[in-house]
N, C-alpha and C positions, 0 to 999 in steps of 0.2 A: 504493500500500500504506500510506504514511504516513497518505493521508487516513483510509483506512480505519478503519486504528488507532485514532488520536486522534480519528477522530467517534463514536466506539464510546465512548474514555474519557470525552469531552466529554458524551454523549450520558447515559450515566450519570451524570455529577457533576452535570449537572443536572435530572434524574429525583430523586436524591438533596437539592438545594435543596428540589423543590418540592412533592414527598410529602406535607410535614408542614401545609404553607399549604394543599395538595386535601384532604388529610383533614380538617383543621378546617372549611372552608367547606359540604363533602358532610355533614356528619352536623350540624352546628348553625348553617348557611350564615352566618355571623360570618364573613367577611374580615380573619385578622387579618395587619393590615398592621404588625405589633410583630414578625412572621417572620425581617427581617434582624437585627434586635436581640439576638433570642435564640439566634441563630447566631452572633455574635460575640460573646456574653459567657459563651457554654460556651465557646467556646477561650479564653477570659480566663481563666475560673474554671478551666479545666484547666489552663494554665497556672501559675496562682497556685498551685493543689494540689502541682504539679510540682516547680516552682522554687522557691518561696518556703517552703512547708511540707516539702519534701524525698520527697515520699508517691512509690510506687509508680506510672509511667505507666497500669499497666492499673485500679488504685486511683483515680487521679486521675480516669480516663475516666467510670468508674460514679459517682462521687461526682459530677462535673459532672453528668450526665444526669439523676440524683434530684432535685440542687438547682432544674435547669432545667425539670425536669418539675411541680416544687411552686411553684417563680415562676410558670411559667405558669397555673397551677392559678389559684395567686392572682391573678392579672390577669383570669381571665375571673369568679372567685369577686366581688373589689370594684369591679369596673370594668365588664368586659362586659357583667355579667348583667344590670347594668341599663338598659342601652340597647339589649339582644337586640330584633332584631325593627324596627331603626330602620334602614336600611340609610345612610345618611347619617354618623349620629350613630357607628354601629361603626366606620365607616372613621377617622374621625377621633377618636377614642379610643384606637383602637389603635394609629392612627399617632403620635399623640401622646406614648402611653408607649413606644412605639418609638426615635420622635426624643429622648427623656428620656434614656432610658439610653444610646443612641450619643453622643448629645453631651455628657451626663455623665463618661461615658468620658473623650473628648478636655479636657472641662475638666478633669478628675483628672489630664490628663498623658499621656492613651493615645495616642502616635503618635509616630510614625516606627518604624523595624526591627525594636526592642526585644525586642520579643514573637513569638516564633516559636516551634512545635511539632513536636517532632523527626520523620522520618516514621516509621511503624511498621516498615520493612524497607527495608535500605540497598541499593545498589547496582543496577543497569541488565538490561537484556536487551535479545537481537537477534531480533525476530521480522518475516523476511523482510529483512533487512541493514536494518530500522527498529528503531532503539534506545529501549528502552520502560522509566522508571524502575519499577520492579520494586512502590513505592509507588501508583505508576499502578494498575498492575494488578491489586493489592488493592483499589484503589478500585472497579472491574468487578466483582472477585467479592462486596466487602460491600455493592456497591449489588444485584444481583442477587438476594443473600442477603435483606436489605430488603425487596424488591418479593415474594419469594416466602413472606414470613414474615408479611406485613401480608395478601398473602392467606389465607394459611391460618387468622392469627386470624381475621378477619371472616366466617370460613366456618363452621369447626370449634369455637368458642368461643362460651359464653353471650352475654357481654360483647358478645364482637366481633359474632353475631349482631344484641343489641338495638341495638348503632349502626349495622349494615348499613337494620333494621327505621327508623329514627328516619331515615334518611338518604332513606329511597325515603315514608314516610311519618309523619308525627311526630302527627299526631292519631291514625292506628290504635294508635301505639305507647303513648300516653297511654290508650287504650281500655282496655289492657293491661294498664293497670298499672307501667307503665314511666316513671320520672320524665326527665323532656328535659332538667330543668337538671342531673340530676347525669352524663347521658350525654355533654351539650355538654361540661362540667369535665372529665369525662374524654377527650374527644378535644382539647381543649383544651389536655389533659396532655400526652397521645400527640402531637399536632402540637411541639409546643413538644420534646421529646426528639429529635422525629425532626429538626428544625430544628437540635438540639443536635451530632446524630450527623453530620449531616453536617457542619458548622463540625469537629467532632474528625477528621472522614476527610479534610476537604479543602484544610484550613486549613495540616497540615505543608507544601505544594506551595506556600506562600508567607508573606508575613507578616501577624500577626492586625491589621488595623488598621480603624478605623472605616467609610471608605469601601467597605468589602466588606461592612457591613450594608445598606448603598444600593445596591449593585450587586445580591444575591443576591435582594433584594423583587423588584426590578425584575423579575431573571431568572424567577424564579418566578411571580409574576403569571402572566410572557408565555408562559410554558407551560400555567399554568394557565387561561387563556383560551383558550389556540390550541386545548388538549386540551376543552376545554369544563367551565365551573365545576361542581365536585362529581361530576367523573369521574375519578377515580382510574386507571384501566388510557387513559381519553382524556390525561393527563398523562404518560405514560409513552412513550405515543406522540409525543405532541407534542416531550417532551422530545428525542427521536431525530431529527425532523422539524429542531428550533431549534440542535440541537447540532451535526449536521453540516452546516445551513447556514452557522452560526460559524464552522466549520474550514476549508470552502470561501473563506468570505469571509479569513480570518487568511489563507490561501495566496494568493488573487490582490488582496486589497487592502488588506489589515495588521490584525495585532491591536488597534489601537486604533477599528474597525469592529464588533469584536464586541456590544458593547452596541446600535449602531444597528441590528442584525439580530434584536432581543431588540423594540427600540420598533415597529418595522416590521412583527413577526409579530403585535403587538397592534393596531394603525392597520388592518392590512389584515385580520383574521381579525372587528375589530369593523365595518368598512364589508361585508365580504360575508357573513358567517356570525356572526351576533352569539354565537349558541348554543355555537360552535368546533364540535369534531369530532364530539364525543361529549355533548354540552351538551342538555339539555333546556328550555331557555328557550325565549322562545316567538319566534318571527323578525321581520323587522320584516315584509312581508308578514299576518300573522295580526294587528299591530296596528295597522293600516290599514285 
């Protein structure tokens, strides 16, 4: 039952990572590898709002998310747009202002305990004699909420239509009338919020500290390859697929394996299935 549990919550928190890295890649396929960065300096900056300036926690939360949504804005605005298109040159650009600001951070003085975010509801529960912090649990239902709200934009909404249109074909969309660099900026936005929201949902369950912007790229990546790049519902899957392998592995051979279960699902998903689940690349077979 335990497993069950926890690979349900795991299985979400990390669907929730790596949302916002599959929606940037599916609609303006830019890898941006700056995803853990901007997960750890929304819960900086919510933080900071918090403590420092005294503001409202649910004040603090939306103010991070605006801030992090117009940083990103501007990173893909001065930085990406000009190497769009270079697959090389993106990786290393964005990893680059990624590595800036985490290690920025640590030179500022960012590390050790210091910085921690309250969770948004105290206290535990027993579901099946397995005791579940109650924080847990909202992370299920706003990672759920998430998943069913990103569909519904991309269905029902102008907006979210022209980036569904740019993601499956970006010449018809240009056809159209439809400009690609201001829809990339905009998922650009939206990746970068969503990378936000989760650092704010999942960051209270420990402390905000640098190495968790290297751990959550990683994790994300390795979902979003297993899921197959620029498939969104293939990430969500995968996610489920890599989280309760992690909980399996933490019960028979320790939490400090979780990460090697994250390298593993990318090693093995790129030597037999380059494309992953739901991927449309083309296999190695067809380039032979």
């Amino acid at each position: 039952m335990d497993i069950l549990i926890y690979g349900i919550i795991n299985s979400i928190a990390l669907a929730l990572m790596a949302l916002g890295f599959a929606l940037v890649y599916g609609i303006s396929r830019v890898p941006n590898f700056a995803h853990g960065a901007l997960y750890v300096i929304t819960g900086f900056i919510t933080w900071s709002l918090l403590r420092t300036l005294g503001l409202n926690y649910l004040i603090s939360i939306v103010l991070a998310l605006i801030i992090i949504g117009v940083v990103s804005a501007l990173i893909y605005q001065f930085a990406l747009i000009r190497v769009r298109g270079m697959a090389i040159s993106e990786i290393i650009a964005s990893y680059a202002i990624g590595l800036a600001i985490l290690e920025g951070l640590r030179w500022g003085g960012f590390k050790g305990t210091t910085y921690t975010l309250p969770v948004f509801i105290e206290g535990t529960i027993n579901i099946g004699d397995v005791p579940v912090d109650l924080h847990r649990l909202l992370v299920v239902a706003i990672g759920g909420a998430v998943v069913i709200l990103l569909w519904l934009f991309t269905h029902y909404t102008r907006i979210g239509l022209a980036l569904r249109g740019m993601a499956q074909d970006e010449r018809a969309v240009l056809m159209l009338g439809i400009d690609s660099d201001i829809m990339a900026l905009v998922a650009m936005a939206a990746g970068g919020m969503l990378a936000g929201l989760a650092g704010i949902v999942l960051l209270p369950l420990g402390n905000i500290v640098v190495e968790k912007g290297y751990d959550v790229l990683i994790q994300a990546i390795a979902v979003c390859i297993v899921g197959g790049l620029g498939s969104w519902m293939g990430a969500v899957l995968a996610a489920f697929l890599i989280g309760f392998a992690q909980i399996l592995t933490t019960v028979y051979l320790g939490s400090h394996f979780q990460m090697v279960v994250a390298l593993l699902a990318i090693i093995l998903t790129l030597i037999l299935r380059p494309s992953g689940l739901f991927g449309k690349q083309k296999e190695l077979e067809e380039r032979v």
